[in-house]
C-alpha positions in Angstrom: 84.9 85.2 92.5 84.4 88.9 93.6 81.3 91.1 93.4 81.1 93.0 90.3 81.3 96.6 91.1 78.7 98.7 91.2 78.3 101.7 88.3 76.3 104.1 87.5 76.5 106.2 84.0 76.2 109.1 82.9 76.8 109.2 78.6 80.2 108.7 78.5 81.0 109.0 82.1 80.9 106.0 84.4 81.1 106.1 88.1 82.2 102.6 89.9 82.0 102.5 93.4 84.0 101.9 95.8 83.3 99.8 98.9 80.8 102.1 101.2 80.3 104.5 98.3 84.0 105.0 98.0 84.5 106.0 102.4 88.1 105.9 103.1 90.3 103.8 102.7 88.4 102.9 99.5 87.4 105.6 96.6 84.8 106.4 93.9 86.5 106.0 90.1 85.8 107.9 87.4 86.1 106.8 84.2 85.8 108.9 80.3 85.4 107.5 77.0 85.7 109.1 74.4 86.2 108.3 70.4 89.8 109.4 70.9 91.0 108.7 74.3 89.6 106.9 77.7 90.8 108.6 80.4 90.3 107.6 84.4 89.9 110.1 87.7 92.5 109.5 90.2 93.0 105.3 90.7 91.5 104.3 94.1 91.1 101.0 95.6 88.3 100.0 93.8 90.2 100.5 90.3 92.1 96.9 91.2 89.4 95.6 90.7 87.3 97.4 87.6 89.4 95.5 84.9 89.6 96.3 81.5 87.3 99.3 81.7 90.5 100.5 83.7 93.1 98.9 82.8 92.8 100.4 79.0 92.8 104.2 80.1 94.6 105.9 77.6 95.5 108.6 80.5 95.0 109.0 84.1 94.1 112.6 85.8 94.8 112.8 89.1 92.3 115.6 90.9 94.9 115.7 93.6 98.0 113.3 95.1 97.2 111.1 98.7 98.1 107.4 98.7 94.6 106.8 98.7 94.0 108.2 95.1 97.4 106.4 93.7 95.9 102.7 94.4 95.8 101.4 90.8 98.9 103.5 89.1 100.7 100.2 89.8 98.5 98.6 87.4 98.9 101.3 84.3 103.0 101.7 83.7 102.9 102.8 80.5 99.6 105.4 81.0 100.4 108.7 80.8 99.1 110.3 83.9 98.8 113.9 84.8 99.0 115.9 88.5 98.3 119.4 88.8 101.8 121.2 88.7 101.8 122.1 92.8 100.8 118.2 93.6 103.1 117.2 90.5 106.2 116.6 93.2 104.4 114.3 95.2 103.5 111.9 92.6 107.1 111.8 90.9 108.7 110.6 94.2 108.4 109.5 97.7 110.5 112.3 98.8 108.0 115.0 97.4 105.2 112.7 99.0 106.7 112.7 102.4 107.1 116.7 102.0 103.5 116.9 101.0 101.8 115.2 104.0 104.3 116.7 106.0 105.0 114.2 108.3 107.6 113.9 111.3 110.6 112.1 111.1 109.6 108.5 113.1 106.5 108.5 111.2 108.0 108.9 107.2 109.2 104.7 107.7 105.9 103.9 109.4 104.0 105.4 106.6 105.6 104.6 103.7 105.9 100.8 104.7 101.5 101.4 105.1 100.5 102.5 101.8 102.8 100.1 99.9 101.3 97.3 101.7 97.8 99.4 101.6 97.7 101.5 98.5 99.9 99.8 96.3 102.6 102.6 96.2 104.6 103.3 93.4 106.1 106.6 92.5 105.3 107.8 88.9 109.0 109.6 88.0 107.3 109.9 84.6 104.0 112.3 85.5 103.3 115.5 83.6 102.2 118.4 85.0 99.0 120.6 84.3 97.9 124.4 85.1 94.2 125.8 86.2 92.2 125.2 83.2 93.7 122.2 81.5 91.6 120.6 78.6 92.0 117.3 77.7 90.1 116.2 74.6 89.0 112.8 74.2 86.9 113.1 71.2 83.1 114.0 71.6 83.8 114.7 75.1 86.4 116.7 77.1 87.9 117.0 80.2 88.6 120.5 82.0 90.6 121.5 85.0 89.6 123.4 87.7 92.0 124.4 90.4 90.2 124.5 93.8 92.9 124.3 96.3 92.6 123.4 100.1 92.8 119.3 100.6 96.3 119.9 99.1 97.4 123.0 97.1 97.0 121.1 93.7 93.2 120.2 94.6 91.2 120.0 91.4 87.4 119.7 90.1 87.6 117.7 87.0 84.5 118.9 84.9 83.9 116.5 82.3 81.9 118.8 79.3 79.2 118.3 77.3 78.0 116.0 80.3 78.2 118.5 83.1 79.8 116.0 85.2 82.1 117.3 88.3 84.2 115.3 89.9 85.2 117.5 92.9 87.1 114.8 94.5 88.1 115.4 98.5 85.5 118.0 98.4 83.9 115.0 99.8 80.8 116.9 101.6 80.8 114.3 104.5 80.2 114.2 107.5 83.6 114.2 108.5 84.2 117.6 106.9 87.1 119.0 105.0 90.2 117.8 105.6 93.4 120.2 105.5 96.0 118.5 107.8 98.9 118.2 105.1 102.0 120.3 104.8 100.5 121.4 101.9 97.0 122.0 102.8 95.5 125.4 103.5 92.4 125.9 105.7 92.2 129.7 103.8 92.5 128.1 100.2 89.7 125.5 101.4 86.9 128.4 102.5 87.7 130.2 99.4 87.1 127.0 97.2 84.5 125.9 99.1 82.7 129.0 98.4 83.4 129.1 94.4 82.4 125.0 93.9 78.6 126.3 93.4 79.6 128.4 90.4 81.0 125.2 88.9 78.8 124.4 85.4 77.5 120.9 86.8 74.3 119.2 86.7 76.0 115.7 88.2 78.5 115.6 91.7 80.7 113.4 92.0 82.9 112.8 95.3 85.9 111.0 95.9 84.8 109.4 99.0 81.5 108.6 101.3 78.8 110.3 99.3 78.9 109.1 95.9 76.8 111.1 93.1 74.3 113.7 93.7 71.9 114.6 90.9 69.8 117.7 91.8 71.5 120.7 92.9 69.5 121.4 96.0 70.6 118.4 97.6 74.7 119.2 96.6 74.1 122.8 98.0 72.8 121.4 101.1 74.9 118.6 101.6 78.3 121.5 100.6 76.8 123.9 103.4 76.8 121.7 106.2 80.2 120.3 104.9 81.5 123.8 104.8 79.9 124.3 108.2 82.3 121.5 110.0 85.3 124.4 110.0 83.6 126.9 112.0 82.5 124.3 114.2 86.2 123.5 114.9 87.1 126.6 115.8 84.3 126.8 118.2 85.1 124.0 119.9 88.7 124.9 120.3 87.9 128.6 121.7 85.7 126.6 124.5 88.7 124.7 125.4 90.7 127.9 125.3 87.8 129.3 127.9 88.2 126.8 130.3 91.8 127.4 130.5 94.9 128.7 128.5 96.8 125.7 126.4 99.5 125.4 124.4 99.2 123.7 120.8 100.6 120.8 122.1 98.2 120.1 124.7 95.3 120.5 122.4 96.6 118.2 119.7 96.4 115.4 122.9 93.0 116.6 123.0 92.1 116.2 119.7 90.3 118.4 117.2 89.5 116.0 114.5 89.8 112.1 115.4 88.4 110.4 118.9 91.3 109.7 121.1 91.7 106.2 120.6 92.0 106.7 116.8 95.7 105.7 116.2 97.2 106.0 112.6 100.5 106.8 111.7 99.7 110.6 110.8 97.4 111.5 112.6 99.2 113.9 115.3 100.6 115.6 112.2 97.5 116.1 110.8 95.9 117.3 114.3 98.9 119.7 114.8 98.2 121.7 111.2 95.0 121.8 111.7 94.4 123.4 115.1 97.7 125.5 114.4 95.5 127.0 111.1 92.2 127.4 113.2 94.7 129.2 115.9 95.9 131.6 113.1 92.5 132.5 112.1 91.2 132.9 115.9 94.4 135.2 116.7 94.0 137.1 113.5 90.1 137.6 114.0 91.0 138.9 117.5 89.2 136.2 119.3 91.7 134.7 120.7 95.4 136.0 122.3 98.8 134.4 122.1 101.2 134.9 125.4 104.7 135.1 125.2 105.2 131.8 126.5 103.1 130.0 123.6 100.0 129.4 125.9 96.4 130.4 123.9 93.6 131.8 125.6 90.1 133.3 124.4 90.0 136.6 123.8 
């Protein structure tokens, strides 16, 4: 017999956490009830085991499309469930999956042979699409869309009104940082969403991963600066490598910007090469740092 899953609630809004407050591989679920319509956050691991409270969602809104938020879809076929129009691809199908990660040809196998034996793949042929500002309402309750691009260029906050209830999903504020290593990730986007998430109607924060809930809003502006602080710390770091000698992109994704050297998953020199190739945009754009003809970056 397994553990029952810890909750907390807020009204109609329930939180049920995932293993380690919901850290990676694992997630936080949201769930809505409403007189009308029950309607679930995303479907991490933790949703496999939830039951009915799940399992009868009426609809699923997915804040954004990675494996890791797709966990329990195999266990709602005939839910409706709903991706914002720009992730909307990458839920239909594998194909628009393995063009929204990005990924290199010998890794598409190796990763799609992971998250169905991980994640519980299954492609949803069937999802609908929403825009910015989406309302879905459930009956004494509603749900509302807010596009806040980045993670992936579909990346929503899911404010749940009258509640004041935010699910801001891979805004995750820990103390990883943000994470914009997908083809359809944008380290830009992310700053300017980052900035805007304060101006967000909520009283309650919820996160996708590691954190959990936070409750007063000095402790979610605290926790979101030195989240939003991780970036510029990347490109520090990669303009002292620069200083000790010029490198090409390649030899600083051996390096590393994000993951310890040892850390081996399928994606992650993707995700390394997207990333320091968006901080090296942003340094050579900002004039702190010079490209030479033969690819090699140095400090400025």
């Amino acid at each position: 017999m397994t553990d029952p899953v810890r909750r907390i609630d807020f009204g109609r809004v329930s939180v049920f956490f995932g293993e380690k407050s919901g850290k990676y591989p694992d997630g936080n679920q949201v769930v809505v009830r409403g007189t009308d319509t029950r309607a679930a956050f995303d479907t991490p691991l933790v949703a496999n085991r939830i039951g009915a409270e799940l399992d009868d969602a009426d609809v699923v809104v997915l804040g954004h499309v990675h494996e890791d938020h797709m966990a329990g879809l195999h266990r709602l076929p005939r839910t409706a469930v709903y991706a914002h129009e720009r992730d909307l691809d990458a839920v239909r199908s594998w194909d628009g999956l393995m063009r929204h990660y990005g990924l290199s040809a010998p890794t598409v196998e190796p990763m799609l042979a992971k998250i169905r034996r991980e994640f519980f793949y299954v492609p949803r042929p069937d999802a609908i699409g929403y825009c910015d500002g989406a309302v879905w309402e459930l009956g004494g309750t509603r749900v509302r869309a807010i596009h806040m691009p980045g993670h992936t260029s579909g990346h929503c906050v899911l404010l749940i009104e009258p509640e004041g209830v935010a699910f801001i999903g891979d805004i995750d504020l820990s103390g990883f940082g943000p994470y914009y290593g997908d083809a359809s990730s944008s380290l830009t986007a992310f700053r300017r969403s980052l900035a805007r998430l304060p101006e967000v109607p909520a009283s309650v924060w919820v996160t996708s991963h590691h954190r959990g809930v936070y409750t007063e809003r000095a402790a979610f502006l605290d926790a979101l600066t030195a989240f939003a602080a991780k970036i510029d710390e990347r490109s520090e770091r990669l303009l002292a490598l620069l200083a000790e000698s010029p490198k090409t992109l390649a030899q600083l994704v051996d390096i590393r910007l994000l993951y310890p050297p040892d850390y081996e998953e399928v994606w992650v020199l993707d995700a390394e090469r997207r990333t320091i190739a968006q901080h090296l945009d942003e340094l050579v754009s900002a004039g702190r740092v010079k490209r030479d003809a033969d690819g090699h970056y140095a400090a400025a």
